[in-house]
Every structure is written in C-alpha cells, then in structure tokens.
C-alpha positions in Angstrom: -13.2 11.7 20.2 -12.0 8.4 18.4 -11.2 5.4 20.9 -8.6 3.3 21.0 -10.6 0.2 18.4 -10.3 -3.0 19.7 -12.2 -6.0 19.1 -16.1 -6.1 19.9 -17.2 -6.2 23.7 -13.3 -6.6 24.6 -13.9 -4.6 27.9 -10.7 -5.9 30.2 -11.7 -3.6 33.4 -15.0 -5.0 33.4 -15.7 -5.1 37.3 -13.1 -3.1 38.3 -14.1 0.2 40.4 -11.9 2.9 40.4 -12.1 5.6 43.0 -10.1 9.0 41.5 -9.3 12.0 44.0 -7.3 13.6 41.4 -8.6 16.8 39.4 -7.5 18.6 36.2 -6.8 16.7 33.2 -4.3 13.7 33.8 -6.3 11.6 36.3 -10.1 12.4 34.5 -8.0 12.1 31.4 -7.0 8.7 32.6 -10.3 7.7 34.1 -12.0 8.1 30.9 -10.0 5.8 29.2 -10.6 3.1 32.4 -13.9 3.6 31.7 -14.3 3.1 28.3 -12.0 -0.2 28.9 -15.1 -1.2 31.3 -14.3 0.0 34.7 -16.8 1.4 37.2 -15.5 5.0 37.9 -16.4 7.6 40.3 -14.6 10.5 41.0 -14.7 13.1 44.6 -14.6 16.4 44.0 -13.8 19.3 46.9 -16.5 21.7 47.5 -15.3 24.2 44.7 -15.4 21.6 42.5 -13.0 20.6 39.6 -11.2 23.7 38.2 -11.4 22.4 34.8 -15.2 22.5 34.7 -14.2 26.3 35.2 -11.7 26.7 32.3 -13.4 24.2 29.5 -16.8 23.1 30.7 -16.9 21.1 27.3 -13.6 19.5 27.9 -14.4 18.8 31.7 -18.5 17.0 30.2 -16.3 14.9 27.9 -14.1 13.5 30.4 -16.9 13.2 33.1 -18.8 11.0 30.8 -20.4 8.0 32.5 -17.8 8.6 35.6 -20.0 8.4 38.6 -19.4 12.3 40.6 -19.2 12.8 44.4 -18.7 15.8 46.5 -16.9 16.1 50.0 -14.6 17.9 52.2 -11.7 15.6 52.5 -10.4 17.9 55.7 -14.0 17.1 57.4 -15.3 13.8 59.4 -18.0 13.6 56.9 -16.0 13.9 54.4 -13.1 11.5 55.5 -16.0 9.1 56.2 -17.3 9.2 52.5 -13.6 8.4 51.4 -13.6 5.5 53.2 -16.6 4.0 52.4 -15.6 4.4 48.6 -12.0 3.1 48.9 -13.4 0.0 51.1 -15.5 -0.8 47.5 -12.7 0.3 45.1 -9.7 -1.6 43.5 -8.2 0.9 42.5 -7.3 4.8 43.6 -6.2 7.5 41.9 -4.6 10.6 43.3 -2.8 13.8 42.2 -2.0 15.4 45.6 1.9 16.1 46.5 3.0 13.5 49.2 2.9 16.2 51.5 -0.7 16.8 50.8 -1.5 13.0 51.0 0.2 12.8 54.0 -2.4 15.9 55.5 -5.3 13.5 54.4 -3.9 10.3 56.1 -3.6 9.4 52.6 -0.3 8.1 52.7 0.4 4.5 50.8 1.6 3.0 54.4 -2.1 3.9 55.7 -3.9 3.2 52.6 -2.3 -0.6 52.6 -2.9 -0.9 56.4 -6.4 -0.2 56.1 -7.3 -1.7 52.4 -4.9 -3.9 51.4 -6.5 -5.2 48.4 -6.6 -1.4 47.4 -3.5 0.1 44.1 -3.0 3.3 44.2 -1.9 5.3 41.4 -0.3 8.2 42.6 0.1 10.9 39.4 2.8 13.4 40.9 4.9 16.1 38.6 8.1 15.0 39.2 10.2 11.3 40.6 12.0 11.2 44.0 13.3 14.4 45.6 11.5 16.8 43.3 8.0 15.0 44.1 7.3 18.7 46.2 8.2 21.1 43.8 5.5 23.3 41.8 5.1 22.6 37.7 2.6 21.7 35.1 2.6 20.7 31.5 4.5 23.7 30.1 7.2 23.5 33.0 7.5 19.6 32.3 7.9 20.2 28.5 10.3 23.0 28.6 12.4 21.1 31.2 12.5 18.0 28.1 13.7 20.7 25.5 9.8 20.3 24.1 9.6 24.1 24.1 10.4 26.5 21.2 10.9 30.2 21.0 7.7 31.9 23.1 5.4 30.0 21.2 3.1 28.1 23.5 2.7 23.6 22.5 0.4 23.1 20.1 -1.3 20.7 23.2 -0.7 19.4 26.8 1.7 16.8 25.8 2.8 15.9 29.5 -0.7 15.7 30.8 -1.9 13.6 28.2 0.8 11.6 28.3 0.6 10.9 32.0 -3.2 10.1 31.4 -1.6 7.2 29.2 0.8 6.2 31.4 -1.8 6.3 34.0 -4.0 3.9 32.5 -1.4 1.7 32.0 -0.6 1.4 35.0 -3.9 0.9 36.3 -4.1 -2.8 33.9 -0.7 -3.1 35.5 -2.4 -2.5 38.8 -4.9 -5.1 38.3 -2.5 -7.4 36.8 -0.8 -7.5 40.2 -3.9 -8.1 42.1 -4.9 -11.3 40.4 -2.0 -12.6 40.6 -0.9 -12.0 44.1 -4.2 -10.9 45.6 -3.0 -7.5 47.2 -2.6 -3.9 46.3 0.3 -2.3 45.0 1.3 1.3 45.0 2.6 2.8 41.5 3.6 6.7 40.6 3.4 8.6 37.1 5.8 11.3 37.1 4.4 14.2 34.7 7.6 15.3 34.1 8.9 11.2 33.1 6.3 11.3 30.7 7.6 14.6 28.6 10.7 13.0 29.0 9.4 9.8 27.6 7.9 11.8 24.9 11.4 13.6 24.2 13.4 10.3 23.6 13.5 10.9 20.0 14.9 14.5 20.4 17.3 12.8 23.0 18.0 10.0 20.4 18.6 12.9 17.7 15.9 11.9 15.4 14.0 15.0 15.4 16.9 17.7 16.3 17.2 20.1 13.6 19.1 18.6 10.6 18.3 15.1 11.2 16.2 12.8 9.4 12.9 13.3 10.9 14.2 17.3 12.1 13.9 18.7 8.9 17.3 16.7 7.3 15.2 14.4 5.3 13.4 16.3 1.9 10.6 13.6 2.5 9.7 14.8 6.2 9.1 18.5 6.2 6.1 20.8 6.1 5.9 22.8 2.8 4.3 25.7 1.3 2.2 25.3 -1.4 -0.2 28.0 -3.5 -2.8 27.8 -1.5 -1.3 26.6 1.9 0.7 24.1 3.8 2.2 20.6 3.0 2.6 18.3 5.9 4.9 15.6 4.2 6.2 12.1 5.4 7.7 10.1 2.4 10.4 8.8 4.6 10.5 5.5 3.9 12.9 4.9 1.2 9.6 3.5 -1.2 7.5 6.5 -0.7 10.5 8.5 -1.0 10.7 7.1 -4.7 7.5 7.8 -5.1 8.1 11.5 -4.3 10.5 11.4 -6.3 9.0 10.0 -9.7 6.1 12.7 -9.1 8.5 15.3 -9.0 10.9 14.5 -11.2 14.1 14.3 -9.4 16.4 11.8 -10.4 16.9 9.3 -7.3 20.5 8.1 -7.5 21.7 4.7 -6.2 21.0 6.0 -3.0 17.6 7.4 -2.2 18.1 8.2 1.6 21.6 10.6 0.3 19.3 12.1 -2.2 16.8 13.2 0.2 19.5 14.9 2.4 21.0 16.8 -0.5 20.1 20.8 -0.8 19.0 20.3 -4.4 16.1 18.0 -3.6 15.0 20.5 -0.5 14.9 23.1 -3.5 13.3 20.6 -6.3 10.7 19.5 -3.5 9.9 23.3 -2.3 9.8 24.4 -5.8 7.6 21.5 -6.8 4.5 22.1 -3.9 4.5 26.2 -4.6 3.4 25.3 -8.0 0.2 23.7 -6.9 -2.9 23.8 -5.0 -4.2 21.5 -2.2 -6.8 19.9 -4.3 -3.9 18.7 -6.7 -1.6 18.1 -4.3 -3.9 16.1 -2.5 -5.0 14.1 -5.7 -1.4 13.7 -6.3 -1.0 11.9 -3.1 -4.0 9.1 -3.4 -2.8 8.7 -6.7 1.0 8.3 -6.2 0.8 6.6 -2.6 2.4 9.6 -1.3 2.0 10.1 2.8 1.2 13.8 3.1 -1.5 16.1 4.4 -2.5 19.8 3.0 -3.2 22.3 5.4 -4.8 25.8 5.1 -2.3 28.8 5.3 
C-alpha cells in the first residue's frame, strides 16, 4: 500500500499515544495512518475479537501493523480497569460505539473530560445529531448521497475510507488543540458527512450525467477499444488539443464546445475501436495524452 510521501523522518505524531476502541475499518483504517505519521497506537479488542480479522484476515494484518493489540471485557471490572489505565497514558481516543453504547460504558465525553482532561476523543459515529442512533454502514451512507447505481454494488467502501481520512485529520486537529490550550477536546466523524463530502461534485453537477466530468465532455469518458477499455481524461482544454491532433478532429475556436458536440463523442469512439492497448498506450506517452487502458 503506497503512503502519503512526505519529506524524510517528517513524523508529526511522534509521541503521541493513541488509544482506539473502535473496530471494523474506519477507526483501524484511521489508526494506521496515525501510525505511520509517528503515533504510538494500541488498540482493545472485545473477547470475540475484531470482526474484520473474520471477513479479510489480510486486510485486518495490514491495518494492525505496528498497532500495539489488547483484549478485554469492557462490561467487566477487569476490563474497565484496563481502559483506564490506557486512557490515563493516551492523548488521544478513538471510538466507534453509538452514544447510547458509550453512555453503557461510562464512556460518555462529560466522564471522559472529568476523569482525563488532557484526553481528545474522536468519536466516529454514522450519522450527525438526531440520527447519531440509527443503524447504517458504507453502502447505506452512499446510497443516501446518490453514490449508488442500479444493483451494482461500489467499486470500494468510499464512506469508511473516507471517514478513516477525516479521522485522522481530526486527530492532528486534536493535537493541535492540546498544545495550544493544554486540554482535551471532543470531535465526531459522521460516516454518512463523509459520503456526503465525497458527493459534493455530483451535488455541484460536475459528475451528473451529461456534464463535463459525467460523461458531457469527449475528453472524460471510458472507451472501448480492440482489445479493451479506455479510461480517458484530456479535460484540460491543452490535452484536449492534444486528443484532438491525434485523432484528427478539427478543434474549432472553441475546444471545450467541440468536446461537447455528438460528432467528437463519435470521432473519439470510432478512433479507440481501431486500436489496441499497446498502441493506445504508446499514443498516450507520446502525445501527453492523460488516459489509462484497461482489460475488457
């Protein structure tokens, strides 16, 4: 998995300890990414373990990876007594429990603040405000952002991936807060906010069918060509010309209406069914063209 590059030994959650109750992918997802920024991570488990360790043992060893594992019954004096011990060394918790279930573990923010108040907590929930109870994951989140089409299932967890994100930011954000003013502060990730934050061009009507970027734009489509797919993204009106002078259609005054027009759809489809990846592909390091070829 490629990380984020940044420059040499630029580790800014060096000697922060996260503490993480929170299973499934957004908060390991998240964790992960705190600890390759430099954070000391460990992670409680129930007694059952981590469902994903069930579904995708290889997904749940990559995002257990140098995170530091514990095992406890939260509902048990033992249990509650390891918690504490761990958030009276941690800067930071994260959870994924409904407030209801928080509130069940004396896990509430009020509590948390009264008994560690140096301690953030992250609190990754599926939905803001009144809906903070209701059942969902990924699919329900995307499907309430218009992110679902037809019966066909997303191509990946967009909302859970995207709250991992949004998760980790809001851990630095976290931190931020407690150098500045010395305390903790209490911060949610709605799964559902980040589909919907992943849906703001759809909302915007970039990507809705017809538009520029939603099939509109000659440049921006997936094609077929002899041997496959063509994934292509000459958008900018100077790959656009590019496209165009490899394919022979005359550009006009006005590149951006050319792209829209049906002839240039029809030149362009015409064009790729001609050729194979391998020249296609050629075609694009030698031209400057932004595409990628894909098997059928």
């Amino acid at each position: 998995m490629t990380s984020t590059s940044t420059t040499p030994n630029f580790l800014p959650l060096t000697g922060i300890r996260i503490f993480s109750l929170a299973l499934n992918l957004p908060g390991p997802a998240a964790l992960m990414r705190c600890h390759r920024l430099g954070a000391a991570c460990a992670k409680l488990e129930p007694p059952g373990g981590d469902p994903m360790r069930q579904y995708s043992p290889t997904a749940y060893a990559e995002l257990h990876t140098g995170i530091t594992l514990l095992q406890a019954d939260l509902k048990s004096s033992a249990g509650q007594a390891l918690l504490q011990r761990e958030l009276a060394g941690a800067d930071v918790l994260i959870t994924s429990f409904r407030p209801s279930a928080l509130a069940k573990l004396g896990l509430t923010w009020h509590a948390l603040h009264q008994q560690h108040p140096h301690l953030s907590q992250i609190a990754i929930i599926g939905a803001p405000g009144d809906r903070a109870e209701e059942a969902g994951h990924d699919l329900t989140y995307l499907a309430q952002s218009a992110l679902v089409a037809g019966l066909e299932l997303p191509a990946t967890l967009y909302a859970d991936m995207a709250g991992s994100l949004m998760t980790s930011e809001a851990v630095l954000l976290a931190v931020m807060h407690q150098r500045s003013q010395r305390g903790g502060v209490y911060l949610e990730v709605a799964l559902s906010s980040a589909a919907g934050y992943l849906a703001l061009p759809r909302t915007w009507g970039l990507s809705l069918p017809g538009a520029a970027v939603g099939g509109g734009h000659a440049g921006y489509r997936v094609y077929r060509c002899q041997d496959g797919r063509v994934a292509l993204a000459a958008l900018e009106p100077h790959f656009a010309l590019r496209l165009c002078a490899a394919t022979d259609i005359e550009a006009g005054a006005n590149v951006m209406q050319t792209m829209l027009e049906p002839a240039t759809h029809a030149a362009v489809t015409a064009f790729f069914l001609t050729r194979t990846r391998q020249e296609i592909d050629a075609l694009a390091v030698e031209k400057d063209i932004p595409l990628h070829t894909l098997s059928a």
